[in-house]
C-alpha positions as CSV (number, residue, x, y, z in Angstrom):
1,X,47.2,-33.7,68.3
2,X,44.7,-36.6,68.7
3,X,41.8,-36.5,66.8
4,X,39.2,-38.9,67.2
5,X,37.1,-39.1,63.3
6,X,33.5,-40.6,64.0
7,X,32.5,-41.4,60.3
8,X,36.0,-41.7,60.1
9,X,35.5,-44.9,57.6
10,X,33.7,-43.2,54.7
11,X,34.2,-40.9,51.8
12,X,35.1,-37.9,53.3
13,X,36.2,-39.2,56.8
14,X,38.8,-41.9,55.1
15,X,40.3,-38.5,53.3
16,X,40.6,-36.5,56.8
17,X,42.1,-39.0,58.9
18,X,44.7,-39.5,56.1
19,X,45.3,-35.9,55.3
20,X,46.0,-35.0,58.9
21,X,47.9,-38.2,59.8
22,X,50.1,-37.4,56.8
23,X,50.4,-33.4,58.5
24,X,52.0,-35.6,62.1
25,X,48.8,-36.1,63.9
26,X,47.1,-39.2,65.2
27,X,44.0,-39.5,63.6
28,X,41.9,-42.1,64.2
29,X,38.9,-43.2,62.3
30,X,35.6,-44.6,64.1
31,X,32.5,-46.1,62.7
32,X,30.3,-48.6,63.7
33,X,32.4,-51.1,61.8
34,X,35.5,-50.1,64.3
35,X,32.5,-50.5,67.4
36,X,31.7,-47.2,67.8
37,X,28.3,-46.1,67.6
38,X,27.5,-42.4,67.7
39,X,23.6,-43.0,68.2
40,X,23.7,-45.6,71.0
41,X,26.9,-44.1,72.2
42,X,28.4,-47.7,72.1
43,X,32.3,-47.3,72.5
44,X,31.7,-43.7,72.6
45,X,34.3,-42.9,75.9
46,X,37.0,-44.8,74.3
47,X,37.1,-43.5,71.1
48,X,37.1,-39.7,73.2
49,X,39.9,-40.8,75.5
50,X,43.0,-38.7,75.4
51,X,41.5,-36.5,72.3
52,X,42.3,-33.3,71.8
53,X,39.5,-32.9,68.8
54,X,36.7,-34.9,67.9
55,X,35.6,-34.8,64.2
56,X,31.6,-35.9,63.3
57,X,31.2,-36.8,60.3
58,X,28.1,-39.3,60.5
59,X,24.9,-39.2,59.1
60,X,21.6,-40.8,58.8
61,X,21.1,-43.2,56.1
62,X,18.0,-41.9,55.3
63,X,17.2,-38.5,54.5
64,X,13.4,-38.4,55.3
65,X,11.9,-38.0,58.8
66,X,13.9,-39.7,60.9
67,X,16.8,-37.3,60.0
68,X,16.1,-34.8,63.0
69,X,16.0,-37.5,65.7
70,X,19.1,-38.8,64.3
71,X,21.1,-36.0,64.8
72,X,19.9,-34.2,68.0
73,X,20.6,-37.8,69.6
74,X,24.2,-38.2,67.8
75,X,24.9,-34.8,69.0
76,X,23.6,-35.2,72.1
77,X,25.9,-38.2,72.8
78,X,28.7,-36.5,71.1
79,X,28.8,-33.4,73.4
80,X,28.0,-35.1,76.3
81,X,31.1,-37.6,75.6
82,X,33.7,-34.7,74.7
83,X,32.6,-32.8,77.6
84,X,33.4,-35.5,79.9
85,X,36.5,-36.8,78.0
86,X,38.2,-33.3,78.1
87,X,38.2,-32.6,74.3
88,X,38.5,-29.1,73.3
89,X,37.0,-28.8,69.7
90,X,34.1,-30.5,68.5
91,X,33.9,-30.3,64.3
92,X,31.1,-30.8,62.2
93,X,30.4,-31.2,58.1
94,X,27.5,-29.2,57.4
95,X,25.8,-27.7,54.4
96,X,25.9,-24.7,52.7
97,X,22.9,-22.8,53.1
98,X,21.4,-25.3,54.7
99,X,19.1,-22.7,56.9
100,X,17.5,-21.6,53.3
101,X,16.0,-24.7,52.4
102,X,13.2,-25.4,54.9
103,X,11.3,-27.2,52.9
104,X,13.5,-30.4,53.1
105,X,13.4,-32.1,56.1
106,X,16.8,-32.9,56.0
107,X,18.0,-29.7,55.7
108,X,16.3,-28.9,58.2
109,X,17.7,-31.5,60.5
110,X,21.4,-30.3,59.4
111,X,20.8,-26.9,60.8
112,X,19.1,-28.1,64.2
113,X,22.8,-30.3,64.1
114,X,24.3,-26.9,63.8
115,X,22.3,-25.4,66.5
116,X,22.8,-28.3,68.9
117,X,26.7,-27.8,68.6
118,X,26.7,-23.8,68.7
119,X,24.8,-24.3,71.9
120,X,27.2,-26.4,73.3
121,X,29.9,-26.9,76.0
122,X,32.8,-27.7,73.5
123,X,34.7,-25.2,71.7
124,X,33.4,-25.4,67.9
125,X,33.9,-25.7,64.0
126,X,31.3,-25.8,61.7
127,X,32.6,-26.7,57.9
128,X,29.5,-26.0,55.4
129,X,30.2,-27.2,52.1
130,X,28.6,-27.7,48.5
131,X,27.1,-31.2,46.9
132,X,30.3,-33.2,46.3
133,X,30.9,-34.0,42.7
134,X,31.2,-38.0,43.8
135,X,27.1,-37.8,44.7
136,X,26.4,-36.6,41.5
137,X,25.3,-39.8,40.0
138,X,23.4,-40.9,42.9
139,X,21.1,-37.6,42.8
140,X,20.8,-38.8,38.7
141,X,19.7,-42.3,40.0
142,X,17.0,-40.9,42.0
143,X,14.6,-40.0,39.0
144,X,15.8,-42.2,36.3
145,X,14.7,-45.0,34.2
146,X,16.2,-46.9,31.2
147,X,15.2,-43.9,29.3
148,X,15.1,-40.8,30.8
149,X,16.8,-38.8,34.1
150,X,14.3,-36.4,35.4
151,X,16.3,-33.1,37.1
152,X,15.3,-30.1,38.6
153,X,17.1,-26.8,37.2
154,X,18.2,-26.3,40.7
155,X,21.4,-23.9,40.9
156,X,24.3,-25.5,42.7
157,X,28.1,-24.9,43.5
158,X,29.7,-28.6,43.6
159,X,32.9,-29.8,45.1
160,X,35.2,-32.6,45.0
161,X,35.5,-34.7,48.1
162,X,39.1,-34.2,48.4
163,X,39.1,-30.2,48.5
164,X,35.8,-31.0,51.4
165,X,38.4,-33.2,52.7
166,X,41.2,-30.8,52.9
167,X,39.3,-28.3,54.4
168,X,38.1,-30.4,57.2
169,X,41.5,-31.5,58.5
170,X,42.9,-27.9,58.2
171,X,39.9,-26.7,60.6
172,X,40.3,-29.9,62.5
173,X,44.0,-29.4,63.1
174,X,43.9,-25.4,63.8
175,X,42.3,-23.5,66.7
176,X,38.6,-23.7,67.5
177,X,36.3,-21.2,64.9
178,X,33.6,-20.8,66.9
179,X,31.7,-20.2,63.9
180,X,31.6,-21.3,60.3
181,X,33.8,-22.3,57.0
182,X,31.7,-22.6,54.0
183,X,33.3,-24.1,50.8
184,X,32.2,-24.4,47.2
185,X,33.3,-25.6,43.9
186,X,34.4,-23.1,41.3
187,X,31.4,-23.4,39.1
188,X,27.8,-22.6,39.2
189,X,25.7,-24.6,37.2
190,X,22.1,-26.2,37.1
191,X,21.3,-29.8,38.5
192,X,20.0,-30.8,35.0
193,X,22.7,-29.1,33.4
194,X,25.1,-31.2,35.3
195,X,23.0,-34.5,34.5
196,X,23.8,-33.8,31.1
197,X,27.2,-33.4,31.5
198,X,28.2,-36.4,33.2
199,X,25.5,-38.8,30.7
200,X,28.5,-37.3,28.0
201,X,31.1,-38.6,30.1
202,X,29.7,-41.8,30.8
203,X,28.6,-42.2,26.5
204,X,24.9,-42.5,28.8
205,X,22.5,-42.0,25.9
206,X,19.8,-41.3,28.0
207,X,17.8,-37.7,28.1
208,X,17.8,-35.3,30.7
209,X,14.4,-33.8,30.9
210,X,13.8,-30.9,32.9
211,X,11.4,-31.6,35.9
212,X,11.2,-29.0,38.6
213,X,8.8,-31.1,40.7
214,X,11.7,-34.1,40.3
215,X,13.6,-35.5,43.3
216,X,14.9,-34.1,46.8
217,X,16.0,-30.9,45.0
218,X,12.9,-30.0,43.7
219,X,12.7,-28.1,47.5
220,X,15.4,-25.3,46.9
221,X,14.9,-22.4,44.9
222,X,17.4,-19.8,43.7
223,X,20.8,-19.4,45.1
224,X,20.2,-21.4,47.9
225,X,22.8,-23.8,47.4
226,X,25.4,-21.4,46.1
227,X,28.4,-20.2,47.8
228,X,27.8,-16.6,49.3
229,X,30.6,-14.0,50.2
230,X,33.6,-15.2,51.8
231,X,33.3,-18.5,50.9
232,X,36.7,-20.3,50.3
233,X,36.3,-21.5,46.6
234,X,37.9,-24.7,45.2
235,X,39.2,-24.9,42.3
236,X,38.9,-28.4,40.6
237,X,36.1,-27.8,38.2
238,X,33.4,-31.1,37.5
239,X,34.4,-31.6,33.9
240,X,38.2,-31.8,35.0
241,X,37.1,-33.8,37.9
242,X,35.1,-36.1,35.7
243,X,38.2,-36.9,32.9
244,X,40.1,-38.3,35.9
């Protein structure tokens, strides 16, 4: 099959397209680097021309209020460019339990994503999936200082990129779901819990202090990020990913 990748150039889009050219496939990534842009719909038709599938895998570079007009316009474009090309499956990356955060905008804007594409002409996949292990230190950066990392005891289920990866380009390569994958790490552990963790790894001396008010995860309480039934579960845990 042909499968166009838009987002194709970054950390999870690189993976796909060489998972699923290494399965036989011709994979091709897109980006605004490669003269594609999702949002104006610059180079748009030729990136959809002779696809079978069309992977999106963009996102803002913001996560504040501009995230919403971001997405309904990408997917807006997107739909109305597979439509017209002829593609017959449209995949998404999502987030798992996305739907139960509402006080983060960006959340929020992810599931209106979801929406947009369920509502759709094209055939659909939706892939939800847990924080990735690789953002891990950019959430620490967020509320840090030379001394101290400030982290919210929010519960979370995190993956490594590779296994989100995986599970993209088997979706991407199979029949249409017409519904959702969600996919989570093996592990359930707290956000401060797992700032202290990876400090050790690094020999970061700093303290983790326990701040519920701290960062964009202050918003989500409980399970919400944690894998429900019928989840496929991973199994590279974040200490085993961290030693490599």
């Amino acid at each position: 099959m042909k499968i166009a990748v838009i987002g194709g150039t970054g950390l999870i889009g690189s993976r796909v397209v060489e998972i699923l050219n290494t399965r036989g496939h011709e994979a091709v990534p897109h980006s605004t680097s490669t003269g594609v842009d999702l949002l104006s719909g610059r180079g748009l038709p030729e990136a959809l021309a002779g696809a079978d599938v069309v992977v999106n895998l963009t996102k803002p570079r913001t996560f504040d209020d501009a995230s919403p007009a971001f997405f309904r316009k990408t997917m807006d474009n997107l739909l109305a460019g597979a439509e017209a090309a002829g593609v017959g499956h449209a995949v998404i990356l999502s987030i798992v339990g996305a739907e139960l955060v509402p006080g983060s905008v960006y959340y929020r804007a992810k599931v209106l994503q979801e929406d947009l594409l369920k509502a759709g002409p094209v055939p659909y996949s939706i892939v939800r999936s847990t924080q990735f292990f690789e953002f891990i230190g950019t959430v620490l950066s967020w509320t840090s200082d030379e001394h101290t990392v400030r982290l919210p005891a929010t519960l979370m289920q995190p993956i490594a990129a590779d296994e989100v990866a995986r599970a993209v380009a088997d979706v991407s390569g199979g029949v249409p779901l017409r519904g959702t994958l969600d996919i989570a790490g093996p592990e359930v552990l707290a956000l401060d819990e797992l700032g202290r963790i990876t400090l050790a790894a690094r020999g970061d001396h700093r303290t983790v202090v326990t701040d519920d008010s701290a960062g964009m995860y202050a918003a989500v309480s409980g399970h919400a990020l944690v894998a429900k039934d019928g989840a496929v579960i991973a199994g590279t845990t974040y200490r085993e990913w961290l030693t490599r």
